[in-house]
C-alpha positions in Angstrom: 0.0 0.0 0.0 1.2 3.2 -1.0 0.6 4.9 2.8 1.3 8.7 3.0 0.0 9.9 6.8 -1.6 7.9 9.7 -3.3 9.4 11.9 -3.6 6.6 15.2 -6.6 8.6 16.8 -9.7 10.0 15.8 -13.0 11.0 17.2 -13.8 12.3 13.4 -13.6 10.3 10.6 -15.9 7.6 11.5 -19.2 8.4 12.9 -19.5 6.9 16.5 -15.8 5.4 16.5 -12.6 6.0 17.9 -10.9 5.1 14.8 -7.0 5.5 12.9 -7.4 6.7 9.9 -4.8 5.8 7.2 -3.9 8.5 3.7 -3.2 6.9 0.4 -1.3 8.9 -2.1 -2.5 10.4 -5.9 -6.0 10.8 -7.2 -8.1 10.6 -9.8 -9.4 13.7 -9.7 -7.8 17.3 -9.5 -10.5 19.4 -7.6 -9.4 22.7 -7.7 -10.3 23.3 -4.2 -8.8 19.9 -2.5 -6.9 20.7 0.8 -4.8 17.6 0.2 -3.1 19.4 -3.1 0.4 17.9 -2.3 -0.7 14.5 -1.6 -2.7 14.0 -5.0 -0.4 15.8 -6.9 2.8 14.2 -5.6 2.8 11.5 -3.5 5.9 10.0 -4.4 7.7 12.9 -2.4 5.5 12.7 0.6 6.5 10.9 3.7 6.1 7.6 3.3 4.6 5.1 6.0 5.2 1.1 6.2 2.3 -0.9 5.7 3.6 -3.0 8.9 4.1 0.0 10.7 0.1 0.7 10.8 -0.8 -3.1 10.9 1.3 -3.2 14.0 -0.2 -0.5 15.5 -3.8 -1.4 14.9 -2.8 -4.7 16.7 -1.4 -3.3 19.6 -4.5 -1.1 20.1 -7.3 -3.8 19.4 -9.9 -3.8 22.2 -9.2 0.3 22.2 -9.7 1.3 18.7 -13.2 0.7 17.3 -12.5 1.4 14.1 -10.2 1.9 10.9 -10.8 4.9 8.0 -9.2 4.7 4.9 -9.1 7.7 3.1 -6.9 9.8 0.6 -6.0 11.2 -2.2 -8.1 8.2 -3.3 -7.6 5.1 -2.0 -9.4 3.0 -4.9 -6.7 3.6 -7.3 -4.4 1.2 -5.0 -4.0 -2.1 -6.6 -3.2 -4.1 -3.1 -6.2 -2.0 -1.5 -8.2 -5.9 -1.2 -5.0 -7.3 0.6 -4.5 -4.2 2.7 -8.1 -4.2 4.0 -8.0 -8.2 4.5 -5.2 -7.9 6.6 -7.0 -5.2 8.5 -10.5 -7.3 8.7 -7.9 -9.8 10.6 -7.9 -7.5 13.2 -11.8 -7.6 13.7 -11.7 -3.6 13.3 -14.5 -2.1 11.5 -13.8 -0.6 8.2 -15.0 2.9 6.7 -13.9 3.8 2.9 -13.8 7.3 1.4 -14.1 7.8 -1.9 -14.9 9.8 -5.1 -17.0 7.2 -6.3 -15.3 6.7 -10.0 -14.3 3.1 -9.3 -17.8 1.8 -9.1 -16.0 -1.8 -9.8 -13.7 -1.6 -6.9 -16.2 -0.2 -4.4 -18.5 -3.3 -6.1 -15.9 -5.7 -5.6 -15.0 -4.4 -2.0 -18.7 -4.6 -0.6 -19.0 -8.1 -2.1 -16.6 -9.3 -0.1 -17.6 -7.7 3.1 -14.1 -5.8 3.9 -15.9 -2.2 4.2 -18.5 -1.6 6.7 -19.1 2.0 6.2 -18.7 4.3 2.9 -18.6 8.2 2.6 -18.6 8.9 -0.9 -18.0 12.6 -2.4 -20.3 14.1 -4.2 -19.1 16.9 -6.2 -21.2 19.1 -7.7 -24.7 18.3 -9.6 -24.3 16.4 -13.2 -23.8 19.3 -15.5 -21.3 21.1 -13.2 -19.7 17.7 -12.2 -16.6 17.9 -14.6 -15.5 21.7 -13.3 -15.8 20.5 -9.5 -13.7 17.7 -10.1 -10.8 19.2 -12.0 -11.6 17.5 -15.5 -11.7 18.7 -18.7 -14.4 15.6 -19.7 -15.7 12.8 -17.1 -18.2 9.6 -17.6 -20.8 10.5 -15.0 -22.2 6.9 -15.2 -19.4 6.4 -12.8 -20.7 8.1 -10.4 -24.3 7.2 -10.8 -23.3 3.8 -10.5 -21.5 4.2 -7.4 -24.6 5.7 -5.7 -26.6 3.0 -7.3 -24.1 0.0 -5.6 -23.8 2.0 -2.4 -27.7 2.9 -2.5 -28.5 -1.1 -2.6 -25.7 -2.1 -0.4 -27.5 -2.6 3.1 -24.2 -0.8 4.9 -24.3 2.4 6.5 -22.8 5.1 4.0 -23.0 9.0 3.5 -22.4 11.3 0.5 -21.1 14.8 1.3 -20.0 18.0 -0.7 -17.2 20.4 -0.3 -19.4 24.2 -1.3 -17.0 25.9 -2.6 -18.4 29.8 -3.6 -16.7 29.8 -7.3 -17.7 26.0 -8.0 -21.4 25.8 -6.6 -24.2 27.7 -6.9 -27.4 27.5 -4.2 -29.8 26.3 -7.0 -27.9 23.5 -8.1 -28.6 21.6 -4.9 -32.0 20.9 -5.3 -30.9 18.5 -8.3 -28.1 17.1 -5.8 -31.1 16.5 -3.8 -33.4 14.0 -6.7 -29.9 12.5 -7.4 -29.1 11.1 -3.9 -32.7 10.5 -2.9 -32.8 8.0 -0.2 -29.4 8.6 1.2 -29.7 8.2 5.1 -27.2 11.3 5.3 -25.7 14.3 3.2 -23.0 16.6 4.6 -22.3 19.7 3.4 -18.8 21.1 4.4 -17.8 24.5 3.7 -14.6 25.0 1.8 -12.0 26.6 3.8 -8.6 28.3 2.0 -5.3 27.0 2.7 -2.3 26.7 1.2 -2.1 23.3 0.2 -5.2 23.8 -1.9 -4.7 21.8 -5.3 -5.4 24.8 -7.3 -2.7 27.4 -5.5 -0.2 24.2 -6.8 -0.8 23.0 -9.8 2.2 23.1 -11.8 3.3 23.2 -16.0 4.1 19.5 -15.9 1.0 18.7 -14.2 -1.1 20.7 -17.1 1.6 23.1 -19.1 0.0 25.9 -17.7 1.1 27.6 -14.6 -2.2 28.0 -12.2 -0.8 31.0 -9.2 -2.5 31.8 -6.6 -5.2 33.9 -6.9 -6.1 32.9 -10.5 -9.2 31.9 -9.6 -11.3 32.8 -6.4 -12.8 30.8 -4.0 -14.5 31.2 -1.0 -17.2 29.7 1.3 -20.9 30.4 1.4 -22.6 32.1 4.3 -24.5 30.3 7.0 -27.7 31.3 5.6 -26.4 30.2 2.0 -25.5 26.7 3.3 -29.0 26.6 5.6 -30.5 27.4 2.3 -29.3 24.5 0.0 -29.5 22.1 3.1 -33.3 23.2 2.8 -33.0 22.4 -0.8 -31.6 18.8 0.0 -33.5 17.7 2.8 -36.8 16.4 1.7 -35.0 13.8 -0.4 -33.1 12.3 2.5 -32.6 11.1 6.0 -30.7 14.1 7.6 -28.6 17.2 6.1 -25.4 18.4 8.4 -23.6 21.3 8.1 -20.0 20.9 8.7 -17.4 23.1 9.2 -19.2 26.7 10.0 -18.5 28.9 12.5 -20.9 28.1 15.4 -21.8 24.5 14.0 
């Protein structure tokens, strides 16, 4: 596995557990307003992390840790993913996946043979505005509607969430967001905050042979009363809408 931070405790990253979460390196995607922009762009030059080194941890802590998140960059992309996560299930620990949802086959594959118990899949902007949120000049959306589909019929506890980004998003488009995810037990919605690992603040002329600086395009997050309004827009098509990330939340 191609580790690139573990973080041994967590009260976040997986709902009701105190959990370790583990980061793959590189992505799929390139959305402009990822936080992780070094870790997708270049993982090779990121610290690295021994497989063993988490395996052994997650054994010494059995009985204290409830729980193991894998997360990223994007962790489908790793081709010993399966093996990682048996080893893992070995350790009776309760696995929740992140992911972007554009390896419906792996998340499939994964679920079929019960080594993820919980799945918080992105959702990045509605269908039309898909493509921009997610960095790409062209996409196959059936990905992704497939992934909701599997995850939809799966009988495991999952989420979808969104990073509103002001510059990506607009309030009307989550009422389609809404009729898209219909039946979800729960949607997030996390406000985008600026830093400066952001993927679009470091996307280099190798990456796309055009220099992106800081600053060439603006970003920003909503207001409280613009996120209340497209969690209004959301929540009659499912369980429960969360805010996360605003001041006073």
């Amino acid at each position: 596995m191609e580790i690139h931070g573990f973080n041994k405790t967590t009260l976040l990253d997986y709902p009701e557990h105190i959990a370790a979460t583990v980061f793959t390196g590189g992505c799929n995607f390139r959305c402009p307003f990822c936080h992780n922009g070094e870790l997708v762009l270049d993982p090779a030059r990121q610290p690295s992390v021994a497989e063993e080194e988490v395996l052994y941890y997650l054994k010494k802590r059995q009985g204290i840790l409830q729980g193991v998140c894998v997360t990223g960059g994007e962790p489908t992309l790793q081709r010993d993913l399966r093996a990682f996560l048996q080893k893992i299930k070995e350790l009776e620990y309760p696995i929740k996946l992140d992911t972007n949802g554009y390896m419906p086959g792996v998340l499939w594959e994964l679920l079929q043979e019960h080594l993820i118990d919980y799945v918080a899949m992105d959702i990045k902007a509605s269908r039309d505005n898909y493509a921009r949120a997610a960095g790409l000049p062209h996409m196959d959306i059936s990905r992704i509607e497939e992934s909701i589909g599997i995850l939809k019929s799966s009988g495991i506890p999952y989420e979808f969430r969104t990073t509103v980004v002001k510059g990506i998003h607009t309030v009307g488009e989550f009422k389609e967001i809404g009729r898209w995810i219909e039946g979800c037990p729960a949607y997030y919605l996390q406000s985008y905050q600026e830093n400066d690992n952001c993927l679009y603040r470091m996307i280099q002329t190798a990456e796309s042979n055009a220099v992106k600086p800081g600053g060439a395009e603006v970003f920003g997050a909503f207001s409280r009363e613009e996120l209340e309004q497209m969690a209004e827009l959301v929540r009659k098509y499912v369980g429960k809408v969360v805010l996360r990330g605003v001041v006073g939340t």
